[in-house]
N, C-alpha and C positions, 0 to 999 in steps of 0.2 A: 584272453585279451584283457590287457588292465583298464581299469572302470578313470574315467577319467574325473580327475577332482574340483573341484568348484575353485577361480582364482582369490587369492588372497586378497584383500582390500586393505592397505593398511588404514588405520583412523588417525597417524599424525602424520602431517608431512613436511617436509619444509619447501617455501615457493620464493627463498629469497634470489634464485635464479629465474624463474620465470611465476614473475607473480601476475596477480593475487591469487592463484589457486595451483600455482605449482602443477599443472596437467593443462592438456586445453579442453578451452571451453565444451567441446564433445566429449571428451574424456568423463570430465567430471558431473555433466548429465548426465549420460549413458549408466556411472558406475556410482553415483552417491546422491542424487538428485531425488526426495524422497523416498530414499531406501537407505541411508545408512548416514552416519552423523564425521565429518571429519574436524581435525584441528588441524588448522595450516599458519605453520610458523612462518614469519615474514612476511605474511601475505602482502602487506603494504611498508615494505623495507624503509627506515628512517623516520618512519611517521612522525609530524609534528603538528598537532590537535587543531583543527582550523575552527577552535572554539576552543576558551579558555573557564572556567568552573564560576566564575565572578558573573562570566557573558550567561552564562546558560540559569545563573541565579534571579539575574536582571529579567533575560525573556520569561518567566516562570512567575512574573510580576507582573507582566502586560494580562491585559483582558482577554483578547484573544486567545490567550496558549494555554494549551491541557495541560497540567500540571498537577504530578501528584509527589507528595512527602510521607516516604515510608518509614517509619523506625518500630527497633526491635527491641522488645525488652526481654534478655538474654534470661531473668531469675524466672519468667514467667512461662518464655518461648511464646512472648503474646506481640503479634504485629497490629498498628494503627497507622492509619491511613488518613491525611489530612488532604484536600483539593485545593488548587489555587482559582482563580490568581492569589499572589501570597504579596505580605508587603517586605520592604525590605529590611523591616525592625525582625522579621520572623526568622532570619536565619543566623544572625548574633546569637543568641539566645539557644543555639542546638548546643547539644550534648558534643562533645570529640569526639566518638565511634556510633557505631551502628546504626546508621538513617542515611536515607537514599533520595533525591531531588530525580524524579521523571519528569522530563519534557517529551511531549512526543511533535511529529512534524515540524521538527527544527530544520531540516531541508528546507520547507516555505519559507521561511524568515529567512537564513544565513546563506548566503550564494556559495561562500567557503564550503559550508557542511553538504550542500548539496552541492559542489561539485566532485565528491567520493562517489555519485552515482554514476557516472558514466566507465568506471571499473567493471559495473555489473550488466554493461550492456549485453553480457549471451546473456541473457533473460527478457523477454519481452517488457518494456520497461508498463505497460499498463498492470504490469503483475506487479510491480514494485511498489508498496505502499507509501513506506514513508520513511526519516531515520529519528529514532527515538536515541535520546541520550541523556544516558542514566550520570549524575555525580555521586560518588558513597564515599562517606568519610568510613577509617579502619572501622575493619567490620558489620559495613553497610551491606544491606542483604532485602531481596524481597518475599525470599523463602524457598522453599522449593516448588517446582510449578512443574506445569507444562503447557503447550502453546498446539495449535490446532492449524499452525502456519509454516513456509518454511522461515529461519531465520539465520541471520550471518552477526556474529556478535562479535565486533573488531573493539580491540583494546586500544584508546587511544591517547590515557596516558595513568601513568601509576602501574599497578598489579591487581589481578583479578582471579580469586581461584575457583574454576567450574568445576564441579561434579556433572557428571552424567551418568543415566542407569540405560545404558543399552543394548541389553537384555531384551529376548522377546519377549513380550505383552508386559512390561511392566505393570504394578499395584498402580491403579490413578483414580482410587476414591479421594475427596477431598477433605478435609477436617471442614467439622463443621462449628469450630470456635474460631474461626478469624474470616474477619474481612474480606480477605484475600482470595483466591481461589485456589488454596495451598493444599498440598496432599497429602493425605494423612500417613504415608506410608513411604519412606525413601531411600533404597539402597545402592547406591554409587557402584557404579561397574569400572569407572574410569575418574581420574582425577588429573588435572594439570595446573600448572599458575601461566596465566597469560601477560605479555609485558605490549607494551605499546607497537602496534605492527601486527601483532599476531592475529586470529582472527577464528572462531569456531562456529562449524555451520550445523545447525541439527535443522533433521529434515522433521517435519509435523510428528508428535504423539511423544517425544523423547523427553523424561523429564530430565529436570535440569537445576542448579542451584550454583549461584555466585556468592561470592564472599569477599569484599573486598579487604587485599593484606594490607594497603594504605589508602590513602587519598586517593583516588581515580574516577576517570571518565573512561562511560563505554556506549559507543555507537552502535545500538539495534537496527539493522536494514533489515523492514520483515515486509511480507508477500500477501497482497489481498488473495484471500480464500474463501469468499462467501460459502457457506453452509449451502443443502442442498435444500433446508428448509428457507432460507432467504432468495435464493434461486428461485422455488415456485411461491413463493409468497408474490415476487416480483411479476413473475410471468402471470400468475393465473389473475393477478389488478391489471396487466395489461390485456389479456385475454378478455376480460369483461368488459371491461370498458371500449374498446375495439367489435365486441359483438354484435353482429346481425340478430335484433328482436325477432325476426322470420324466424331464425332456427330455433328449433323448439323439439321436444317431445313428441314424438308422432306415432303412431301404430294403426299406419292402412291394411297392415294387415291383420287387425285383432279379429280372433275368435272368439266364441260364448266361455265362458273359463269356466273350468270343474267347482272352482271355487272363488268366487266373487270378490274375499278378502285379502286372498292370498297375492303375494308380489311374487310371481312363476320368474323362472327363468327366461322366457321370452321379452317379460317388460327387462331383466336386469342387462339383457343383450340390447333392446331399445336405449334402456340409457347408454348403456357404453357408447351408443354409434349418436345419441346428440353428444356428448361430451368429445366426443371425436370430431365431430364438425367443428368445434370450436378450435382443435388444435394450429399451430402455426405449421403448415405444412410447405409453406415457401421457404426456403433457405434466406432469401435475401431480408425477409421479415422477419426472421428469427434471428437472425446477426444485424441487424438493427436494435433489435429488442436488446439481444445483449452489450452493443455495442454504449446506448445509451445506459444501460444499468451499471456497466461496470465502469464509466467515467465520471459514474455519482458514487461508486459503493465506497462505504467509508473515507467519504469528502473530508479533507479538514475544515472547509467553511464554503460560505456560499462566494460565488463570485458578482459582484452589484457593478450595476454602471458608475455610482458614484454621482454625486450633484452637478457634475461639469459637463456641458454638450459636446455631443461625439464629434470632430471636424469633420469637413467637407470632403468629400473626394479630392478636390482640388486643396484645400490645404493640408491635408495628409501626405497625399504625392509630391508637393513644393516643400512640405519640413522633410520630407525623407531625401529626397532631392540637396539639401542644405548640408545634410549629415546626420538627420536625427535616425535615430532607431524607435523600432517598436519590440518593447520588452512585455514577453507573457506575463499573466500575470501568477507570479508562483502557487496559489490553490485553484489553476484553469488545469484539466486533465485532457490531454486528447489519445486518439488511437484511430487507427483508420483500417476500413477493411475492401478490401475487393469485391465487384461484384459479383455473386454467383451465374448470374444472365447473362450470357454470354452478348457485350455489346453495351451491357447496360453500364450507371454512371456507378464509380467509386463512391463510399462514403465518407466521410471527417464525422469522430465525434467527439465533444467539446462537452464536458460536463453535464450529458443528457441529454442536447440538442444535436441535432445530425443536419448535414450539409451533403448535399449530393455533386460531388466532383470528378474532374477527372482524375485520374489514379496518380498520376504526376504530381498534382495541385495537393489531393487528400496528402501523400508519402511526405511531401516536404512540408506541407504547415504542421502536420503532428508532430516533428522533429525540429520544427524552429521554436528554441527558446527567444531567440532575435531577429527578428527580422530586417534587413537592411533595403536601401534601394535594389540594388542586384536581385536579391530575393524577391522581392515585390513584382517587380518586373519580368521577372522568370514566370510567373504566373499566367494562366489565360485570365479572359475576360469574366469568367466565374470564380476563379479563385480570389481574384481582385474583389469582387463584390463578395467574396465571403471573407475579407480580411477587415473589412469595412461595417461587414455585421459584427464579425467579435470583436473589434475595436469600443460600434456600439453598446455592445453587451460587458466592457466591460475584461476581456479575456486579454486583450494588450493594452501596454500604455504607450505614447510615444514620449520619447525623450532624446538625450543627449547622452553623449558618455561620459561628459564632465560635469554630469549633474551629480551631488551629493547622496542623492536618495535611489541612484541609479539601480541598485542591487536589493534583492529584499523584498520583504512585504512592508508598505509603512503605514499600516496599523488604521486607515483610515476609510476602510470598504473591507466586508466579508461579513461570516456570520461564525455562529457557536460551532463549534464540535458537534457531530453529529450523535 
């Protein structure tokens, strides 16, 4: 009987018939979703950059935006790394090649740039971090890396040539003469030039190296992946602080010990069962726990009430009545989860804070960027008071469609980079 073969995968594909991923969305979790790295030509057919290299210079000057400036100096192979915010006397003064402008969370700011995120909707979007876009003038480059996440690296205008080594276990010691967290060691298994549209997804550990052949921009969409060391670093500050002082160390059942100094195996099975007591062994309190960690993890800024008093119930419901909307506020994170208890309420979590709702109420505000009358009113009498909380906190504005500042972050509420 012939031994049957393992399917081929290829690693380019083109999706200008059924983009962005040229398979569906099952398909290409099932067969490349942390297992293997694809390039998919046409992902986003026609592409025209809903950010232009002047825009992404300017936000990289605001206070607010993470912003860093990479350049390379080719005789040395030496990278430096400057932080912004930057002014705008700073980027006259670049060299014509090799040096790269990172902005990250340009989605929060630009409604355009964020709205490329809803292409990725087969992904939970609470896994969706942020879009980072890189400008590089000829020969801008951040080196060769690798990333601990998944990520999707859409070319969205000029030319980009990636390497990738993917090879099992590649070399990922780092050089210890740069800045950067660059790898001492790099050999390309695959190489391509991407043009505007196309779009390369490497799943976590793959390293990787861009070059740009001209002037270009490229959109990072990468995936919160907290470590498993931030996971219990989270959990066990919540574990304590949540602790019953009662539970303790106890041994009702001690004997005389052979040896009075020694730490037996009976005390090391004692601790194990107080550290046990302590564990979250409720489901619904443990998806709480995470639901509020992971609508903080890697926050781009805080979200603040701002100086202005929250309106009234009754003037809230009369502006939205009029035509106004309530627009989230783009660094507000929600996700919502089901109960495990059968019977019990749904939760909303909103940047750390949780709301206990019905399942109806939690599904639609985590998914309303806007909120309209209709919406509002679809609501029960709890979801309404909990529109009225994040309103006060801060998490919507209200406004109009033909306000100026309708779209965006404008710069006047939040906090630093985390």
């Amino acid at each position: 009987m012939a031994k049957k073969t393992a399917p081929a995968f290829p690693i380019e594909i083109d999706a200008a018939r059924r983009p962005p991923l040229g398979m569906s969305p099952a398909a290409f979790l099932r067969d490349y979703w942390q297992k293997r790295p694809l390039l998919i030509r046409n992902a986003f057919p026609g592409l025209q950059s809903p950010l232009q290299p002047e825009d992404l210079a300017g936000l990289a000057c605001e206070e607010g935006a993470l912003a860093r400036l990479i350049q390379h100096d080719r005789a040395r192979d030496h990278y430096s790394v400057r932080h912004g915010p930057f002014e705008e006397s700073d980027f006259p003064g670049l060299p014509r090649q090799d040096w790269t402008l990172l902005v990250q969370d340009v989605d929060k700011w630009d409604a355009d740039v964020a709205a490329l995120l809803p292409a990725f909707a087969f992904l939970p979007r609470w896994r969706i971090d942020d879009v980072m876009i890189s400008f590089a003038a000829p020969g801008g480059s951040v080196g060769a890396h690798v990333d601990q996440y998944d990520v999707f690296l859409l070319q969205g205008q000029g030319h980009r040539r990636w390497q990738i080594d993917a090879r099992p276990n590649p070399p990922q010691d780092f050089r210890n003469d740069a800045e950067l967290k660059l790898l001492r060691e790099f050999e390309p298994s695959h190489e391509w030039l991407l043009g505007p549209g196309d779009m390369l997804y490497l799943p976590p550990g793959v390293p990787h190296h861009g070059v740009a052949e001209d002037a270009c921009l490229t959109f990072s969409i990468g995936m919160r992946a907290p470590s498993s060391a931030e996971l219990m670093g989270d959990y066990i500050d919540t574990l304590a602080a949540d602790a019953d002082e009662a539970l303790r160390y106890a041994d009702p059942d001690l004997t005389p010990p052979r040896d009075p100094n020694e730490i037996d195996a009976a005390a090391m099975q004692r601790a194990v069962q107080a550290l046990n007591a302590l564990r979250m062994n409720d489901p619904d309190r443990l998806g709480d726990w995470f639901g509020r960690f992971i609508t903080v993890y890697r926050a781009a800024g805080e979200v603040s009430a701002g100086g202005a008093p929250a309106p009234a119930r009754a003037e809230l419901e009369f502006a939205l009545d009029q035509g106004a909307t309530l627009w989230r506020h783009p660094w507000s994170r929600m996700a919502w989860r089901r109960a495990h208890a059968k019977g019990g309420a749904a939760r909303l979590y909103v940047s750390g804070q949780e709301f206990a709702l019905p399942a109806r109420d939690a599904q639609a505000l985590a998914a309303a960027a806007e909120l309209d009358l209709a919406g509002y009113c679809a609501l029960s009498a709890a979801g309404r008071d909990c529109v009225l909380a994040l309103v006060a906190g801060g998490h919507y504005r209200l406004g109009r469609d033909d306000q100026d500042d309708a779209d965006g972050y404008d710069g006047e509420d939040g906090g630093e980079e985390e």
